[in-house]
C-alpha positions in Angstrom: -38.1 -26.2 46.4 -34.3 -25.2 46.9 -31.2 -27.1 46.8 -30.9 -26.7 50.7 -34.8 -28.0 51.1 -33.7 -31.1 49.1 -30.4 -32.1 50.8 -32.4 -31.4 54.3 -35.2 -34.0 53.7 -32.8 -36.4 52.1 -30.8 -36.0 55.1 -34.1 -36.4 57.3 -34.8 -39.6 54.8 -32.0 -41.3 55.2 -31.3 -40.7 59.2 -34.9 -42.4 59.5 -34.2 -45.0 57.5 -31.0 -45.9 59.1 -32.1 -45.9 62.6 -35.3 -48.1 61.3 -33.1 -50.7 60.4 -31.2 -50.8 63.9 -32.4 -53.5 66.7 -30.8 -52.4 69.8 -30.4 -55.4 73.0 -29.3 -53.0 76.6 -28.0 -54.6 79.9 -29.9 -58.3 79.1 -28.6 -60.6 81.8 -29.4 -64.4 81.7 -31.6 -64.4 78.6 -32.1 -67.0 75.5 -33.1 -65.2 72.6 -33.7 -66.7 68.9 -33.7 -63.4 66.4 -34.5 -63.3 63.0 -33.3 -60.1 61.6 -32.9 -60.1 57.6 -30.2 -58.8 55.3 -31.1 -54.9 56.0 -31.2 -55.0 60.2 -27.7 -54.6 62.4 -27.9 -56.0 66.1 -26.3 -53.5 68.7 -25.9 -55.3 72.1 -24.9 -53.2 75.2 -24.1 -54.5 78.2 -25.5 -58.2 78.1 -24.2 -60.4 80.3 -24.6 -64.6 80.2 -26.9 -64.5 77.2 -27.7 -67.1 74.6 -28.1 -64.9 71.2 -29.2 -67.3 68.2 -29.3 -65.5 64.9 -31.4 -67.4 62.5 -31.0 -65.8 59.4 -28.7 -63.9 57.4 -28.0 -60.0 59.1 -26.8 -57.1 58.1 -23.4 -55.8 61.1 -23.2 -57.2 64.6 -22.0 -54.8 67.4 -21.2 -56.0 70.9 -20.6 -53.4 73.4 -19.1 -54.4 77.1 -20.5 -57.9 76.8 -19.6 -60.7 79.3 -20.1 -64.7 79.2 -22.1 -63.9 75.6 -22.7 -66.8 73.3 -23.4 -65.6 69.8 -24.6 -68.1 67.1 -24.6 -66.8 63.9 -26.0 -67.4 60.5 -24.3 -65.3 58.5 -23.7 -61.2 58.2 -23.3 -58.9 55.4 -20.8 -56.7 56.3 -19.3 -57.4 59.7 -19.1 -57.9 63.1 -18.0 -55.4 66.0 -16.6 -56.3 69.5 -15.4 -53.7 71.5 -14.6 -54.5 75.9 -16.0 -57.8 75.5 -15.0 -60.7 77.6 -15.4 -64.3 77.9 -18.1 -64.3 75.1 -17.9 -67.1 72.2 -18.7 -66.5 68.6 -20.3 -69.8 66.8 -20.2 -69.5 62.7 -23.0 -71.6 60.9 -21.0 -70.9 57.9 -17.8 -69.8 57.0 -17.4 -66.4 58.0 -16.1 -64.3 54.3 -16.6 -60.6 56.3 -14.9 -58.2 58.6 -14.5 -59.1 62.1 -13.0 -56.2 64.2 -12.0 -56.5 67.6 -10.8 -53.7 70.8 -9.9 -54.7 74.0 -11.7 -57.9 74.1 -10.4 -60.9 76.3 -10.9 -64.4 76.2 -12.8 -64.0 72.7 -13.4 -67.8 70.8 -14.5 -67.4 67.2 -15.6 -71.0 66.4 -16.1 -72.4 62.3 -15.9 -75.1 60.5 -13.3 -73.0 58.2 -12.4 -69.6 58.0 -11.6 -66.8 55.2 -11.9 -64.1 57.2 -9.5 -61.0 57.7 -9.5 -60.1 61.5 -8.8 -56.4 62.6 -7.5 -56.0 66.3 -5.8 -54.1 69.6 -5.8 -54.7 73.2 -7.1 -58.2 72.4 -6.9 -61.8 73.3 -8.7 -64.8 71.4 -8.8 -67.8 70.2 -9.7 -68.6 66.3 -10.9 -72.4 66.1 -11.5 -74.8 63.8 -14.2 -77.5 64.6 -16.3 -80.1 63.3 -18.6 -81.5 65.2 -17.4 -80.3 68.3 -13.9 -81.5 67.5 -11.0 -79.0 67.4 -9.4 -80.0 64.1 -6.9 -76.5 64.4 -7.0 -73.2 66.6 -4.8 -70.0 66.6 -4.2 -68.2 69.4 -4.0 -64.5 69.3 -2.9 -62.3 71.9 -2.4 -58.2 71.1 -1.8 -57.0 74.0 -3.6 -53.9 75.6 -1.1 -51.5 74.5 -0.7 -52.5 70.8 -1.5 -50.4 67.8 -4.2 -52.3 65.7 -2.9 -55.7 64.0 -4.3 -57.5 60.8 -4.9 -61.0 60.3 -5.8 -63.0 57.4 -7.4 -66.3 58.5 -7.9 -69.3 55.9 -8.1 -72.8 57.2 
């Protein structure tokens, strides 16, 4: 077997095994769903709009794509999470969020914890990072990028 033959079928090997560990959500509207996904699966959600999403265990990367009136409840991630033209949606932390969050014209975003250490990449964005116990705002930050903006970073610790 040649050099070429090998880097082909790892190729082919490692494409498979990255889109077996994808679980794509497209153009859900009104739905209540309770996932549980495991360290090695990412989430893509396209289009959703007015869904309850409850992740009940530890994931690998959330992406949301173009989704409105979304509430996200999340156990924890590995890597990150994505937003890009989302609006009105609502992230809920189980615990303290220590990843990526990045974020592209997105409006009316809330990222809700009971604390934060998070670094938060955006542009074109407006949200609100809030601290709460119990359903008590304890502290909040708004943050507003404008649409225009080149990409801003934010360390959050509270």
């Amino acid at each position: 077997m040649s050099i070429e033959d090998i880097l082909v079928n790892n190729i082919k090997d490692n494409y498979s095994k990255a889109l077996t560990n994808k679980i794509y959500l497209d153009e859900l509207i009104d739905k209540r769903l309770h996932l549980n996904l495991g360290n090695t699966k990412s989430l893509y959600i396209f289009g959703g709009n007015s869904n309850r999403i409850n992740l009940l265990r530890k994931c690998n990367h959330i992406f949301m794509y173009n989704c409105n009136n979304t509430i996200l409840r999340i156990d924890d991630c590995v890597s990150g999470i994505t937003c890009i033209n989302c609006h009105d949606c609502k992230l809920l932390f189980k615990r303290t969020p220590l990843y990526n969050i990045e974020m592209s014209n997105s409006t009316n975003m809330n990222l809700r914890s009971m604390f934060f250490n998070t670094s938060i990449i955006h542009r074109g964005t407006s949200m609100n990072v809030i601290k709460s116990v119990c359903c008590k705002v304890y502290e909040y930050y708004n943050v507003n990028s404008g649409y225009f903006s080149n990409w801003n970073y934010n360390f959050f610790n509270f």
